[in-house]
DRENMARLUM-837918 format. One record per atom (N, C-alpha, C): residue in three letters; x, y, z. Coordinates in steps of 0.001 Angstrom, whole numbers, padded with zeros to 6 digits, always signed. Layout:
% DRENMARLUM-837918
ALAXYZ;...
***
This chain:
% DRENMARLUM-837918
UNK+008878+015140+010567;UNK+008464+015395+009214;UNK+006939+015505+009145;UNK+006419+016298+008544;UNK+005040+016059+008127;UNK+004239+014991+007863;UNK+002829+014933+007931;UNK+002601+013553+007606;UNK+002196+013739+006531;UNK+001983+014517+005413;UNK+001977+014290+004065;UNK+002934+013794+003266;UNK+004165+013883+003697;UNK+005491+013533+003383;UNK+005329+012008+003528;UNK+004971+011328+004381;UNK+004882+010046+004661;UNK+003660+009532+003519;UNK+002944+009867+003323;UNK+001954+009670+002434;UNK+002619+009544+000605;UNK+003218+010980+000412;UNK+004003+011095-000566;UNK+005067+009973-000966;UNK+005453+009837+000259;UNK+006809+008365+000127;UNK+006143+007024-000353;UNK+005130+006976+000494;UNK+004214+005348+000200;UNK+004018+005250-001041;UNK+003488+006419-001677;UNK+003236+006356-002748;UNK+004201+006268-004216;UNK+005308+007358-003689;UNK+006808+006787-004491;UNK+007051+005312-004741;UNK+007604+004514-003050;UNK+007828+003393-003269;UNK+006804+002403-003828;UNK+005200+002595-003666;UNK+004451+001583-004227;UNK+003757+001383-005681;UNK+003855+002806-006101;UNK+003306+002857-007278;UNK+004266+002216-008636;UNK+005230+002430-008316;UNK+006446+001736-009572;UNK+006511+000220-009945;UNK+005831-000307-008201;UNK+005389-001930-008193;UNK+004475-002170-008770;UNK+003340-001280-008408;UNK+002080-001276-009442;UNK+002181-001770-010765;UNK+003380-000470-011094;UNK+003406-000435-012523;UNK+003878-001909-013039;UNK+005243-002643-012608;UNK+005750-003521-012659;UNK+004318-004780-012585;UNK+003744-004809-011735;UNK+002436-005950-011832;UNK+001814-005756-013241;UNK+001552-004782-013743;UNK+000756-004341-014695;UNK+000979-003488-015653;UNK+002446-004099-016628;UNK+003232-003399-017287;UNK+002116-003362-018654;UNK+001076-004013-019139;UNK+000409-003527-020130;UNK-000915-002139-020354;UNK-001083-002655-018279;UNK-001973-001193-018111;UNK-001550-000450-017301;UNK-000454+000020-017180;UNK+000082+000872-016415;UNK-000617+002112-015961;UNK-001105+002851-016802;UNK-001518+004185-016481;UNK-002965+003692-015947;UNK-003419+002349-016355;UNK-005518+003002-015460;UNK-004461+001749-014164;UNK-003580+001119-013933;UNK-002959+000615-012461;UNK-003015+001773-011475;UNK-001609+002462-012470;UNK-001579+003928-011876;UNK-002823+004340-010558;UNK-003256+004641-011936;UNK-004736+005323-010491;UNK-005476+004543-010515;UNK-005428+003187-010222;UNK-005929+002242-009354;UNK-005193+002521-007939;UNK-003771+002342-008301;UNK-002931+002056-007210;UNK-002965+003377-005804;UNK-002895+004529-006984;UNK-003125+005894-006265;UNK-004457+006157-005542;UNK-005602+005593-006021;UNK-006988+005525-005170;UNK-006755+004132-003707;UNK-006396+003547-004431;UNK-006003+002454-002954;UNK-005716+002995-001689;UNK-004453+003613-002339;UNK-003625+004185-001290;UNK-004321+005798-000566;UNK-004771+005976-001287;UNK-005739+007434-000824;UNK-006695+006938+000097;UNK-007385+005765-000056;UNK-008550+005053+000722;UNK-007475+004109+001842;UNK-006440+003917+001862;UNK-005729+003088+003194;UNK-004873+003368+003773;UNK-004412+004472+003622;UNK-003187+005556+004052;UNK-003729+006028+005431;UNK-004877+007034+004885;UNK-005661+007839+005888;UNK-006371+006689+007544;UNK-007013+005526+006450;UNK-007487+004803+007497;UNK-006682+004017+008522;UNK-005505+003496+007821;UNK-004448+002953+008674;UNK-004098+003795+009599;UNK-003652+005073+009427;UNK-003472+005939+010477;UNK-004075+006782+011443;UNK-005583+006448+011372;UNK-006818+006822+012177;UNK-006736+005773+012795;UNK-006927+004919+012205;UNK-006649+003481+013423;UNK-005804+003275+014196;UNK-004257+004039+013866;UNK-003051+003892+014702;UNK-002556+004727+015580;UNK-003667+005915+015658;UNK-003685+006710+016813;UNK-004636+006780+017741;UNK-005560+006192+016805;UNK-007035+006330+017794;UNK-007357+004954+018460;UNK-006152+003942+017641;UNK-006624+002551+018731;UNK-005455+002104+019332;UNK-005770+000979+019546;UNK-004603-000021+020347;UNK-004624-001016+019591;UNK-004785-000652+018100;UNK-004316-002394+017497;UNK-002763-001911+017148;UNK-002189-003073+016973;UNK-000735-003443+016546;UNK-000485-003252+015087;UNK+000614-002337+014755;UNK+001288-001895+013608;UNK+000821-002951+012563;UNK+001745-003914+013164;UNK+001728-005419+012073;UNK+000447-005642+011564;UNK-000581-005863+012895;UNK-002007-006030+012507;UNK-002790-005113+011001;UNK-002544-003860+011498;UNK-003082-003124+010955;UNK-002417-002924+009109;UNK-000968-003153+008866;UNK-000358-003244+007546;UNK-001035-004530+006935;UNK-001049-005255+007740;UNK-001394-006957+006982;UNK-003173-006742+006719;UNK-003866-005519+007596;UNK-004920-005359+006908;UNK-005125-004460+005662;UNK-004009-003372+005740;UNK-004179-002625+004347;UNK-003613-003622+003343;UNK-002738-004787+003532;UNK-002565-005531+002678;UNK-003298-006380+001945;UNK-004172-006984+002657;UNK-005063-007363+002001;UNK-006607-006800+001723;UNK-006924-005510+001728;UNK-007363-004599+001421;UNK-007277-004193+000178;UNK-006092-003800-000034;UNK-005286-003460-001618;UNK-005467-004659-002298;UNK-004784-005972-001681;UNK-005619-006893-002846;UNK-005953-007226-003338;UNK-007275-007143-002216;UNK-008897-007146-002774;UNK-009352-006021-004114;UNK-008881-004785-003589;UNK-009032-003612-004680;UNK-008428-004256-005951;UNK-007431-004647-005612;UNK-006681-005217-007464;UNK-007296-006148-007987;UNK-007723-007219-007405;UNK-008009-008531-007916;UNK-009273-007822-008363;UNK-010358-006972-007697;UNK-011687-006093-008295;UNK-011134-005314-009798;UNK-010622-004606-009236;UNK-010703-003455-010107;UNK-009771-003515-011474;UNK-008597-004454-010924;UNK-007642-004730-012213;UNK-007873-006148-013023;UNK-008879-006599-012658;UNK-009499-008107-012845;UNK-008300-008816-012846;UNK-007908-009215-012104;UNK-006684-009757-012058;UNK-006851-011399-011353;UNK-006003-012451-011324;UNK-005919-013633-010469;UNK-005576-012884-009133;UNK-006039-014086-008036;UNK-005768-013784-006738;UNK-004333-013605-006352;UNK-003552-014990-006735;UNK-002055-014593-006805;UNK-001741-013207-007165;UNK-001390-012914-008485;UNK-000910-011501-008955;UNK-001475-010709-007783;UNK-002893-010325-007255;UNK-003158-009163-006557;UNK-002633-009137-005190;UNK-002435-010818-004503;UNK-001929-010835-003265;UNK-000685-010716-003322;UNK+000291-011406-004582;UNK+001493-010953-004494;UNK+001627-009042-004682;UNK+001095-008669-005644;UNK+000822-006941-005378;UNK+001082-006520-003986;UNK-000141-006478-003011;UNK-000525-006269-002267;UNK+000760-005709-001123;UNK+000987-007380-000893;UNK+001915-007765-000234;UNK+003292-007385-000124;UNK+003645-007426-001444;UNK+005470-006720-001863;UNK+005418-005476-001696;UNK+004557-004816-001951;UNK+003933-003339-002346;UNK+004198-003221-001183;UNK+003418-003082-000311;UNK+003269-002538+001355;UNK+003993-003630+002422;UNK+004934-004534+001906;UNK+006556-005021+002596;UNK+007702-003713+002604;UNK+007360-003365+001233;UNK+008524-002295+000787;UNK+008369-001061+001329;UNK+007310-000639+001035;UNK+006845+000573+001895;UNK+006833+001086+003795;UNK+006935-000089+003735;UNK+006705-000328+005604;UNK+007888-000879+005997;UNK+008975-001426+005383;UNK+010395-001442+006038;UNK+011035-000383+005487;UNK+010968+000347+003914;UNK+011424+001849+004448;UNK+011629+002478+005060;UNK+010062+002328+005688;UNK+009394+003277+006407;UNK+010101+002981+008001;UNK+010204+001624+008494;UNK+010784+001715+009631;UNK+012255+001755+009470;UNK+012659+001920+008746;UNK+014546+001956+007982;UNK+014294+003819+008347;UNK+013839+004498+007716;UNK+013671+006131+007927;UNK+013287+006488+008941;UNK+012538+005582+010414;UNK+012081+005743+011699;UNK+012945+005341+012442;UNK+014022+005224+011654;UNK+015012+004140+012733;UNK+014685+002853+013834;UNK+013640+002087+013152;UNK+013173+001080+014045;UNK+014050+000052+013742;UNK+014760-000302+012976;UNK+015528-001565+012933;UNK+017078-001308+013236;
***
């Protein structure tokens, strides 16, 4: 498959969580959530061809990456943004190995 397609999916499954964290501001989450992922999509996967760090490593860093972006940008408590973070790109990344056939 393409790798825009993979990009497209992340963004299916994570943005609806978004919304769910932040059912009063949904639409400026929205493109919170959609700039996140535009800024950790690309980098996660420059890193995962061009290095030798470990899958796991590298998700648990866009995880708390995104976070950080929420707890900034959505002024949010640390909880709410780490739980974000976290569920957000759990869901996305066992999809993702559910559609790679890794499990």
């Amino acid at each position: 498959m393409p790798v825009w397609f993979y990009f497209l999916l992340t963004l299916i499954i994570e943005l609806p969580v978004v919304c769910v964290f932040f059912k009063e501001r949904w639409k400026y989450a929205l493109l919170i959530g959609f700039l996140l992922n535009l800024f950790t999509w690309p980098l996660l996967n420059i890193l995962l061809f061009y290095t030798g760090i470990n899958v796991n490593i590298l998700e648990l860093g866009v995880a708390i990456t995104e976070s950080i972006g929420f707890y900034l940008l959505m002024q949010c408590n640390w909880k709410k943004a780490l739980a974000l973070g976290f569920i957000a790109n759990a869901l996305s990344y066992g999809i993702g190995l559910i559609l790679n056939n890794y499990i």
